[in-house]
N, C-alpha and C positions, 0 to 999 in steps of 0.2 A: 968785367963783372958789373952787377947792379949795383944800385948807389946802396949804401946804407945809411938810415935814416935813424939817428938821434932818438928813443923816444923820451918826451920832456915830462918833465917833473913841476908839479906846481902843490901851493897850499891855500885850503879855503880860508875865507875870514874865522870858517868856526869851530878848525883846525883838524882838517880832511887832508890830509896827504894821496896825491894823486899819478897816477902818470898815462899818459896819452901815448898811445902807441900804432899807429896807424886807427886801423877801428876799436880797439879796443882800451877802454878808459877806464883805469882798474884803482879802487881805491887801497892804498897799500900801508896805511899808517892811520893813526890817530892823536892830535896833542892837545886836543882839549878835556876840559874838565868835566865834561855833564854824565850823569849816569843816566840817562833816558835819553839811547840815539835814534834817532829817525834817520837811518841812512840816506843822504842825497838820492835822488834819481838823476839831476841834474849836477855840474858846475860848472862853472865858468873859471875859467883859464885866463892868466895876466892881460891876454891880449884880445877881453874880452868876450870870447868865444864859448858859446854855452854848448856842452856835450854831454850826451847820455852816459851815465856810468851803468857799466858792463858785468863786470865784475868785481869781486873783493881778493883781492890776493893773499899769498902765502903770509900766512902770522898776522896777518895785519891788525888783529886788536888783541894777538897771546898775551895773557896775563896781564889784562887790563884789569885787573881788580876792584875798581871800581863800579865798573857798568854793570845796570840792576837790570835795564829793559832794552831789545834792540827790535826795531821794525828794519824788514828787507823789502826793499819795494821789487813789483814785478820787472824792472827794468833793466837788471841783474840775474844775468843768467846764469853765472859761476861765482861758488863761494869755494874760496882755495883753502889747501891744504892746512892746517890748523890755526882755521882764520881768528876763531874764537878759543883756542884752546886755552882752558885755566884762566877762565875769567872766570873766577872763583865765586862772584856776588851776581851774577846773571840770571835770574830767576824767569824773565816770559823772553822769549824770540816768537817773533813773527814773521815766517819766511813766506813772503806773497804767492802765488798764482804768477807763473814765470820764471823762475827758478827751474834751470835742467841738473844741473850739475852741484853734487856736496863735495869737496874733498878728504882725503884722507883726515881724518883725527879733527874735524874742523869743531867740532865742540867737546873736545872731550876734556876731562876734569873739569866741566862746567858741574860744579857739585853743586852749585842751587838751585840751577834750572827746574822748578815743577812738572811744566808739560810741552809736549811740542806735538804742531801737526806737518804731517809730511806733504805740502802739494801736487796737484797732477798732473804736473809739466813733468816734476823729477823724470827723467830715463839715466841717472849717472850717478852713481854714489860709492864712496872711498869705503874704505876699513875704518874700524872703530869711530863710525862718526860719531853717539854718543857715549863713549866705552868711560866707564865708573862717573857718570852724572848720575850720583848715586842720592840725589832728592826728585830724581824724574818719577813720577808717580802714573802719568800715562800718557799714552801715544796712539795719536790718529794719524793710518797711513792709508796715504790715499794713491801708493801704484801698486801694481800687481809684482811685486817682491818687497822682503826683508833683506837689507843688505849686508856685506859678511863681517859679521861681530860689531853690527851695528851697535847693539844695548848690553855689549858686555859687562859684568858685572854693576849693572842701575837694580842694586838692589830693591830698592822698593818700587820696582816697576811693578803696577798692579793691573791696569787696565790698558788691553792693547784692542784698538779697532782694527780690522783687516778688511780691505774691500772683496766682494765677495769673487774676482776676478783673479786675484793674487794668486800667481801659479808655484812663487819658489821661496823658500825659508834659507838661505843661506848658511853657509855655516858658521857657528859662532854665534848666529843674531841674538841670542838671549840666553847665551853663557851665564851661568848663577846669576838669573835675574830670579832670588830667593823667596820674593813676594808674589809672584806672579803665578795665582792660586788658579786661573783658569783661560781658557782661550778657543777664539772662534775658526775652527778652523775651517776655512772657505770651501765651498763648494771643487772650486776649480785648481786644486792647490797639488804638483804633480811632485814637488822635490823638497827633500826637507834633509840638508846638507851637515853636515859632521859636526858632533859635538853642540846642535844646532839651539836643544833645550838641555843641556849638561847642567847637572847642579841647581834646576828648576825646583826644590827641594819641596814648596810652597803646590806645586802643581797638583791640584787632587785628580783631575780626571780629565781623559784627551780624548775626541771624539773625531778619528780620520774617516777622513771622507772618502768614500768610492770612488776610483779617479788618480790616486795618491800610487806615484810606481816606485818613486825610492826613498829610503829612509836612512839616512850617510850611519856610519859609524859610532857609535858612542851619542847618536842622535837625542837620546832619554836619559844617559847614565848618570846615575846617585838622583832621579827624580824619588827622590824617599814618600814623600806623600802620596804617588800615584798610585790608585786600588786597583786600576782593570783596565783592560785596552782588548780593542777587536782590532784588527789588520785586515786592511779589507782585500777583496781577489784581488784587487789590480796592482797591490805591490809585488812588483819583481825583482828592484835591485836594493841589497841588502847589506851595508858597512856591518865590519864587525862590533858584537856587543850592543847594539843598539837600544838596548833595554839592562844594559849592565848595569846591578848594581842598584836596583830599585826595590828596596829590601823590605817597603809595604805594599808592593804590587801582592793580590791575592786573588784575580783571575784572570785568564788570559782567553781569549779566543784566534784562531786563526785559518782565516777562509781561503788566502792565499796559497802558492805553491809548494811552499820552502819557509822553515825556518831557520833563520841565517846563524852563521856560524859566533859562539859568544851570546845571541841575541838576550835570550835568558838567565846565563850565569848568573851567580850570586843571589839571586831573586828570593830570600831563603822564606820567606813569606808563602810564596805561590802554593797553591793548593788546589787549585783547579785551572783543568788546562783541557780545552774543547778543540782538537784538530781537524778540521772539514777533511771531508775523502779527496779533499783536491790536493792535500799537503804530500805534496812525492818526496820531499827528503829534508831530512833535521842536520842542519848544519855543526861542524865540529863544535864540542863544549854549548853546545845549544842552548843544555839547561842542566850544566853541570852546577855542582853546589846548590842545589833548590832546594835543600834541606825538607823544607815544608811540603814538595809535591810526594803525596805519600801514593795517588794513585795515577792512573794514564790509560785510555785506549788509543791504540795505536791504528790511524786508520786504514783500512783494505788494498787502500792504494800504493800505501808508503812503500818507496823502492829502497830509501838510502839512510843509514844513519849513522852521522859522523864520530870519527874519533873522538873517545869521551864525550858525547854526548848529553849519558845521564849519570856522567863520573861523579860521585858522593853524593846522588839527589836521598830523597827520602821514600822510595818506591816501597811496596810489602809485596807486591807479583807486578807480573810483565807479560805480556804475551807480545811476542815477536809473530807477524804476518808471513803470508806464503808469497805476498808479493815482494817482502824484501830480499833484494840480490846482491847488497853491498852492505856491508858492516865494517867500519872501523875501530881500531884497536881501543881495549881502556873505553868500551861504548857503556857499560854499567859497572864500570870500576870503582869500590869500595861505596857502594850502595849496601851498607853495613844493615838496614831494612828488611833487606830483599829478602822472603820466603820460598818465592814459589816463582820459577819460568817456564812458561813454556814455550818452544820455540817450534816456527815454522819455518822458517826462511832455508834459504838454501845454505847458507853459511854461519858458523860459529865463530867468530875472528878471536885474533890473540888477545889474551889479556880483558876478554869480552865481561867474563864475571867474575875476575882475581879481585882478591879480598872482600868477598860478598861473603860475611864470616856466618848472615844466619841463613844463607841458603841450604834449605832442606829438600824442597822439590826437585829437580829437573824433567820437564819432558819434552822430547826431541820427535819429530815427523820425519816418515821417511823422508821425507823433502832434502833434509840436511846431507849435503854434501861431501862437507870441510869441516875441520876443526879446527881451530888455531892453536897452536901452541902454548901452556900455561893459561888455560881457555876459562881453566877453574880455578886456577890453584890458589892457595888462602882460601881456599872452602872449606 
């Protein structure tokens, strides 16, 4: 076998713990006093030997609680896993031009951090790099992603710069970040991952860009101050509930295919809802519970609409299309509202209009096929 090589440990005069490891010279400790570090780029080793430091290792200043200011110089390409975590009095970092790689948790419960900017070397970042640095007030990111649950819960994050290249939002990245009343969303920005602005409560209005193909899960959910949102054609792939639960939303537009399943629930605000001819099918529980959408045209295209639906929305009539050919069960279930349907579609599904207690109208086209079972009943 190969030799195995020792790697040595030394300390600066100005109490830099280090270790030398073939190429790599990682600083892994701290025992001095100063709160303003300027991290080494250099040190020199007992046996006089000056070498570039590379990186900063795992923990190596956790819950330093003293340290107010840290400069990273560009000669450090990896900052490890919770390098700085809970250095609870760290207010400016400055992470140089050079810098590839953040690790996991590396500043997280840095709760006085004000600001930070991201460099454009980054291509590598961990989870929760700044998750509850909750005095981060804003953030300049200069690669084209947010990383996943980057700025979870930095409540008072307000201001985030995004470069206009930035193609992904990760998921988690700004988890109830409750201050964060508005944002620039980039021209070229294709993915915006689960849970991504959940609890963005502060959020008044979001403006997706054409270009944008998926929207993860629970992407918006409890965004309470959001009034309106257009979706534009290009989104295709749709997590559940993705607008769940945003209970001042009060118009929606959608130019796209599909409304995703959950996507509207709860939205009990919503009161205007605009469907392009290009919307071919409303996803299960779509825009169940919408209390507030009291009307709806349904457009010529629409082929599908999902189980529950527009289960307990706030509808007064409905006209069902002759292009729809699929109906799921409980699709205007206890739309307690509902006056008047009229239906085209080829099919009546089970359970379609049970407990629709003011339904007075019904009119059926020959079109109608099928009825489902208990189709009325509670009428």
């Amino acid at each position: 076998g190969g030799e195995v090589v020792q790697a040595a440990s030394y300390v600066t005069n100005d109490g830099y713990s280090f270790t030398v490891d073939r190429e790599d010279v990682i600083i892994n400790g701290y025992k001095g006093n100063d709160t303003v570090l300027n991290i080494p780029a250099t040190v020199v080793a007992d046996n006089g030997t000056t070498y570039n430091v590379t990186q900063i290792g795992y923990r190596a200043f956790r819950d330093k609680s003293a340290i107010a200011q840290v400069s990273i110089p560009g000669t450090i390409t990896v900052i490890g896993e919770e390098a700085f975590r809970g250095c609870i009095s760290l207010k400016t970092v400055t992470i140089n031009e050079g810098v590839m790689s953040v690790g996991d948790s590396a500043f997280y419960d840095c709760t006085s951090l004000e600001s930070i900017v991201i460099p454009s070397t980054l291509t590598d970042i961990g989870e929760y790099v700044f998750r509850d640095c909750i005095s981060l007030a804003s953030a300049d990111i200069k690669i084209n992603f947010v990383g996943d649950s980057m700025f979870w819960g930095c409540k008072f994050l307000k201001k985030v710069t995004l470069l206009n290249t930035l193609s992904r939002i990760e998921e988690y990245a700004f988890y109830e970040c409750s201050s964060l009343a508005d944002i620039n969303i980039p021209p070229a920005l294709r993915y915006i991952g689960y849970s991504a602005f959940d609890g963005c409560t502060g959020l008044k209005s979001i403006m997706l860009n054409k270009g944008l193909v998926t929207i993860g899960g629970y992407a918006f959910q409890s965004c309470t101050g959001l009034e309106s949102v257009v979706i534009p054609s290009t989104v295709a792939e749709l997590g559940y509930g993705s607008f769940y639960g945003c209970t001042g939303l009060l118009e929606v537009e959608a130019q796209n295919e599909a409304i995703g399943e959950g996507m509207f629930q709860k939205c009990k605000s919503l009161n205007k809802v605009t469907l392009s001819d290009s919307v071919k099918s409303i996803g299960q529980s779509g825009f169940s519970d919408c209390t507030g959408l009291q009307s709806l045209t349904l457009p010529s295209g629409l082929t599908t609409i999902g189980e529950a639906a527009f289960s307990r929305a706030g509808l007064g009539s409905i006209t069902v299309p002759q292009s729809v050919t699929n109906v799921g069960s409980h699709a205007f279930y206890g739309c307690k509202a509902l006056k008047t349907a009229d239906i085209h579609s080829s099919i009546v599904s089970s359970y379609m209009f049970y407990g629709c207690t003011a339904l007075t109208k019904v009119s059926m086209s020959d079109n109608v096929k099928s009825i489902g079972s208990t189709a009325f009943c509670g009428w």
